[in-house]
C-alpha positions as CSV (number, residue, x, y, z in Angstrom):
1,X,-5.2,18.8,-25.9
2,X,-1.3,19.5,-26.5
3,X,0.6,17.6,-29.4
4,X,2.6,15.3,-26.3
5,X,-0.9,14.0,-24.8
6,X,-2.8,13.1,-28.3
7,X,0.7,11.2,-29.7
8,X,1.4,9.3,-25.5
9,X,-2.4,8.1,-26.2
10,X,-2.5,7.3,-29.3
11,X,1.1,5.4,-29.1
12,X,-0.2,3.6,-26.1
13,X,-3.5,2.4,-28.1
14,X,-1.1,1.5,-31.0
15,X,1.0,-0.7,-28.5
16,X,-2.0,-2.3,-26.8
17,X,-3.6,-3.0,-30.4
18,X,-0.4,-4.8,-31.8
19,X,0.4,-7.0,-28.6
20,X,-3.4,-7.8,-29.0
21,X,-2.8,-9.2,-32.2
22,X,0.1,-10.7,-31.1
23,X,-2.0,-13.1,-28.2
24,X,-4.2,-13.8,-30.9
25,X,-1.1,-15.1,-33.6
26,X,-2.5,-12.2,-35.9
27,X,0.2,-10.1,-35.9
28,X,2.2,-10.1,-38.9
29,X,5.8,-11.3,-38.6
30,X,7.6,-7.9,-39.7
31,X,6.2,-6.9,-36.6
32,X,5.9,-9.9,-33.8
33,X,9.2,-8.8,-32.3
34,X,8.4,-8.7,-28.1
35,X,11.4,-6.0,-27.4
36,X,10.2,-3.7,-30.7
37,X,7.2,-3.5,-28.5
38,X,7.9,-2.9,-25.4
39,X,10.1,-0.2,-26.8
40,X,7.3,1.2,-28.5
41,X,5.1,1.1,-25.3
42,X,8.6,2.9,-23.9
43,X,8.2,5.6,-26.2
44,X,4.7,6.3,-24.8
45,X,5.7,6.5,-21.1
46,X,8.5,9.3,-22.2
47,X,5.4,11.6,-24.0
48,X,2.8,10.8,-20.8
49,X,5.4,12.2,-19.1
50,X,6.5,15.0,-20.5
51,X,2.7,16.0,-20.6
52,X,2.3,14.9,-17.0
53,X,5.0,17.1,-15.7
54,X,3.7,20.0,-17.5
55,X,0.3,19.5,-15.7
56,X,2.0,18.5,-12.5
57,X,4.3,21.3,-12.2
58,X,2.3,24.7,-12.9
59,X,2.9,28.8,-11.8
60,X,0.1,28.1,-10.0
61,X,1.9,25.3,-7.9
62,X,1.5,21.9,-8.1
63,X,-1.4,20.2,-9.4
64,X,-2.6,17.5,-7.1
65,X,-6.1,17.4,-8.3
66,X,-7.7,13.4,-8.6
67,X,-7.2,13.7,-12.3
68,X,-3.7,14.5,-11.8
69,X,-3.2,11.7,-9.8
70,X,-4.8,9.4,-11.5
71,X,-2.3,10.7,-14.7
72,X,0.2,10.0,-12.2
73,X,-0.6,6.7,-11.3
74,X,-0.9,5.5,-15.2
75,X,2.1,6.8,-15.5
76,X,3.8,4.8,-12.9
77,X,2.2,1.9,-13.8
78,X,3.0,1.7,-17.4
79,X,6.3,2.4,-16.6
80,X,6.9,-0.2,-14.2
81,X,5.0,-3.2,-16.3
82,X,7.2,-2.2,-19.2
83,X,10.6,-1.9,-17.6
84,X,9.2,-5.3,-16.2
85,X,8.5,-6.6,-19.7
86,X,12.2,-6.6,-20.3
87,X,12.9,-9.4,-18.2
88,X,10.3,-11.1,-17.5
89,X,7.1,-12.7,-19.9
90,X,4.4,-9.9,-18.6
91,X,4.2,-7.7,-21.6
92,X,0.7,-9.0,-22.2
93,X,-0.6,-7.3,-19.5
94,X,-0.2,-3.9,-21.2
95,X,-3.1,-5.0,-23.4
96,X,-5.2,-3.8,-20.5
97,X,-2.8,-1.2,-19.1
98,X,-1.9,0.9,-21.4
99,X,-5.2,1.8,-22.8
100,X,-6.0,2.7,-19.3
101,X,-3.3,4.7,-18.7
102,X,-4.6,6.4,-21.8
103,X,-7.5,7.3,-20.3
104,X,-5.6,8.6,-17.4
105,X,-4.0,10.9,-20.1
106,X,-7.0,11.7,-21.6
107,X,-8.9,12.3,-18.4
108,X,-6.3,15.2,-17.3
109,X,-5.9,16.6,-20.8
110,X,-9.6,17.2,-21.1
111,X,-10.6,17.9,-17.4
112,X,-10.1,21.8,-16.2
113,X,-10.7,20.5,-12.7
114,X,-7.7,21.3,-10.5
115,X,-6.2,21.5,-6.9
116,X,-2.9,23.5,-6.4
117,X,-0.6,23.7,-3.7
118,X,1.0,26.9,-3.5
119,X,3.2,25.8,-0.3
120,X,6.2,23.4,-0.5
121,X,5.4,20.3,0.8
122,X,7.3,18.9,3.7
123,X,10.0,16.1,2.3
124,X,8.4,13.3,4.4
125,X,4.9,14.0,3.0
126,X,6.8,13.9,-0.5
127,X,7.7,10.6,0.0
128,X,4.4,9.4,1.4
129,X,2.7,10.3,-1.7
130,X,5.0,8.6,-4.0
131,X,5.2,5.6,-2.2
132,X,1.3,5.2,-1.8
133,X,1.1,6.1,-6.0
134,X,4.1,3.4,-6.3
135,X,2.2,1.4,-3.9
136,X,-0.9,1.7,-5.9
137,X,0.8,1.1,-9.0
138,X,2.2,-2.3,-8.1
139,X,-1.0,-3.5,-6.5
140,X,-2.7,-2.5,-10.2
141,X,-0.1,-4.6,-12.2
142,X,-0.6,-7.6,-9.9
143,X,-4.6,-6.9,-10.6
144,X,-4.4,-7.7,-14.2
145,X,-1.6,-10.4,-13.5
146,X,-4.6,-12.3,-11.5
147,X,-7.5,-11.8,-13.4
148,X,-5.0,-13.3,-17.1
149,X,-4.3,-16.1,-14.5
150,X,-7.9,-16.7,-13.3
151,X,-8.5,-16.1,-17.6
152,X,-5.6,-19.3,-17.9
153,X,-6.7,-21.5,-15.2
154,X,-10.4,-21.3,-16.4
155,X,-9.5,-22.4,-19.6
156,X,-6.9,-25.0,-19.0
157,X,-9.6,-26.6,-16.7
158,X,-11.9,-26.9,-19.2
159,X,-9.5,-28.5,-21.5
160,X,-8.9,-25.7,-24.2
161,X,-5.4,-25.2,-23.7
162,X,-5.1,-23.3,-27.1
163,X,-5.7,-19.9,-28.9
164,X,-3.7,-17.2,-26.5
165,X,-3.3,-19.3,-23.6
166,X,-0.7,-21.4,-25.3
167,X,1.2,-17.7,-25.9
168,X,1.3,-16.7,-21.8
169,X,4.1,-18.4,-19.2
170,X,3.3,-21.4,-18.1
171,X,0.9,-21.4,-15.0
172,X,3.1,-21.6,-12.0
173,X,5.3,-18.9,-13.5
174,X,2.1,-16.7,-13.9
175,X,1.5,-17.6,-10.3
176,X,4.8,-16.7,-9.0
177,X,4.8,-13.4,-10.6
178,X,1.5,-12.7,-9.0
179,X,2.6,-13.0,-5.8
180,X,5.9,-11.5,-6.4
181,X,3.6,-8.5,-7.3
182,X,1.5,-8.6,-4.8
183,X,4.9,-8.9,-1.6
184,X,6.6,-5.7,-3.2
185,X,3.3,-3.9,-3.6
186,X,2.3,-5.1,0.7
187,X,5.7,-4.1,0.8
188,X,5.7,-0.6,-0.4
189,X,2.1,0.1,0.9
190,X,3.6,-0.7,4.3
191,X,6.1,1.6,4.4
192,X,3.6,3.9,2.7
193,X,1.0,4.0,5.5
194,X,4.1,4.2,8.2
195,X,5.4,7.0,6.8
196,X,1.7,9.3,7.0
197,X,1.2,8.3,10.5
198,X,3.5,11.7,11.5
199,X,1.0,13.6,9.2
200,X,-2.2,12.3,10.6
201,X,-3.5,15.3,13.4
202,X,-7.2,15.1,13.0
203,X,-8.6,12.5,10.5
204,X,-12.5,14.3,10.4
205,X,-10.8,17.6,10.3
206,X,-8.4,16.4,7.5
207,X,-11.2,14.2,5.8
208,X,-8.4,11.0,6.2
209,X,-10.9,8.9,8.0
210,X,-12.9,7.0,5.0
211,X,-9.0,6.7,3.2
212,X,-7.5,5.6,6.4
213,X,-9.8,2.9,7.3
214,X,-10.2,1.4,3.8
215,X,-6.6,1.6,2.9
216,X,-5.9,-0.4,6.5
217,X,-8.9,-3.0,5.3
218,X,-6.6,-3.2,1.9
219,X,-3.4,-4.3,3.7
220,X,-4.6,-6.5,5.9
221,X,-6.6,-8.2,2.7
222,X,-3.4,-8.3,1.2
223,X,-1.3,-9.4,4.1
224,X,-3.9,-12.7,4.7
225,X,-3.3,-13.9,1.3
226,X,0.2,-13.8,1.6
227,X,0.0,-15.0,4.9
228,X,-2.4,-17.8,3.5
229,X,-0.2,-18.0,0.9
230,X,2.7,-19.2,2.9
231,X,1.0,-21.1,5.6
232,X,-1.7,-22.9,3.3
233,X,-0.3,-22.8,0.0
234,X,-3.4,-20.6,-1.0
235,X,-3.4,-20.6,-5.1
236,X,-5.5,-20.4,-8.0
237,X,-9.4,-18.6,-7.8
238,X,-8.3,-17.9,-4.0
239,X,-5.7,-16.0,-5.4
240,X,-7.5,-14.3,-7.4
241,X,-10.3,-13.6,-5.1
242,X,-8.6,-11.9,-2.3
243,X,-6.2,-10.1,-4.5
244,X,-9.6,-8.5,-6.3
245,X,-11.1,-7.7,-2.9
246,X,-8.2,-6.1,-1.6
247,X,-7.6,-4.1,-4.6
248,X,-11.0,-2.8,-4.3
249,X,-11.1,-1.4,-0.6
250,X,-7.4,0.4,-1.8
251,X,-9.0,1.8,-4.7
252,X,-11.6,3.4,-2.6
253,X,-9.5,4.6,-0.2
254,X,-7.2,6.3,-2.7
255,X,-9.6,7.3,-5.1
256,X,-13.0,7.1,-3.8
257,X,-12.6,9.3,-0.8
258,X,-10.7,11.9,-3.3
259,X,-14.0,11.9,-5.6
260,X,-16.2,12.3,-2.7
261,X,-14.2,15.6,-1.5
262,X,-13.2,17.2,-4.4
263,X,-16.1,16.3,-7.0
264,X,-19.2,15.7,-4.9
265,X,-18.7,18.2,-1.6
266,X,-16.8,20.3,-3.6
267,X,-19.4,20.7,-6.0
């Protein structure tokens, strides 16, 4: 493990630790400053990705292996929640997401699995990649928004408004957010799943037909509970529900199907 991948994890886990502390009212006061931290957590995205980039971007082309990605995607996502952070009052959920894009780090540093593309990819196939990783990324964020707001609600209705809970946004705010999460990530994954339709010749031959189906199943899941959202005013453990379902079936299709191929019938 290079010098850039043990200091990116080990800033993250810092970062995570101290806001933590912070939920709790533990944190001492020299260091209870919200934009200190979310710089700090800043400072961990620029050494993930310089160390993502070198393992990206390699003589032996580009390395698009599922641990790659995966690096990728923390990436992304840490980088969004923080540059988030700075405007609105969601820097709590890096407790959770930065010690998983840790991992992430950790995962590829350690891991000599790899999958290169010698051949330039075609621009439009580029973009359909990023978009599905931003895509992703969103759809994680909102994730962690709904299970702190299913975290809030539970205890609110059993009458213990205090300890962290009296630290987060108040509860319509944290509900707004979530589904302000989850519209640009429907968004995005959209566009995403437009934009690979020109790519798509054989789905058996391309092993695309496990992805394809689940990541469809994910979108509509998604599109209900806005749908719901807007028609029935769907809120709350509903919320939460659907959002955790849907999450699930995309996670399989991004990451499942790439486990099955590379790891398992590669192996």
């Amino acid at each position: 493990m290079v010098f850039t991948d043990l200091a990116g994890i080990t800033v993250y886990l810092v970062v995570a630790a101290l806001l933590a502390l912070r939920l709790a009212g533990r944190l001492p006061g020299s260091l209870d400053n919200r934009k200190l931290l979310i710089a700090a957590g800043l400072v961990g995205v620029v050494l993930h990705g310089i160390a993502l980039h070198a393992s990206l971007f390699t003589p032996a082309g580009t390395d698009l292996s599922i641990f790659s990605v995966m690096s990728l995607v923390g990436w992304v996502v840490a980088l969004l929640l923080l540059l988030s952070a700075l405007r609105k009052p969601v820097e709590n959920l890096a407790i959770v997401i930065l010690p998983v894009a840790a991992m992430t780090l950790a995962l590829r540093a350690f891991s000599d699995h790899h999958v290169y593309l010698a051949a330039q990819l075609p621009l439009g196939l580029e973009v359909h990649i990023m978009l599905s990783v931003l895509a992703y990324s969103l759809l994680s964020i909102a994730v962690v928004q709904a299970l702190l707001l299913w975290v809030q609600e539970s205890h609110l209705h059993n009458h213990h408004p205090g300890g962290f809970i009296r630290l987060l946004a108040p509860l319509e705010t944290m509900e707004r957010l979530l589904f302000q999460m989850i519209g640009l990530g429907f968004l995005v994954l959209s566009i995403a799943l437009l934009s690979g339709l020109p790519y798509v010749e054989d789905l058996l031959a391309q092993h695309l037909v496990h992805k394809t189906v689940l990541s469809v199943v994910a979108w509509l899941l998604f599109g209900t509970l806005l749908f719901g959202r807007w028609r029935w005013g769907w809120r709350g453990r509903v919320a939460v529900r659907w959002t955790l379902v849907g999450f699930v079936f995309l996670m399989l299709a991004y990451f499942g199907s790439k486990t099955v191929v590379e790891l398992i019938l590669a192996g």
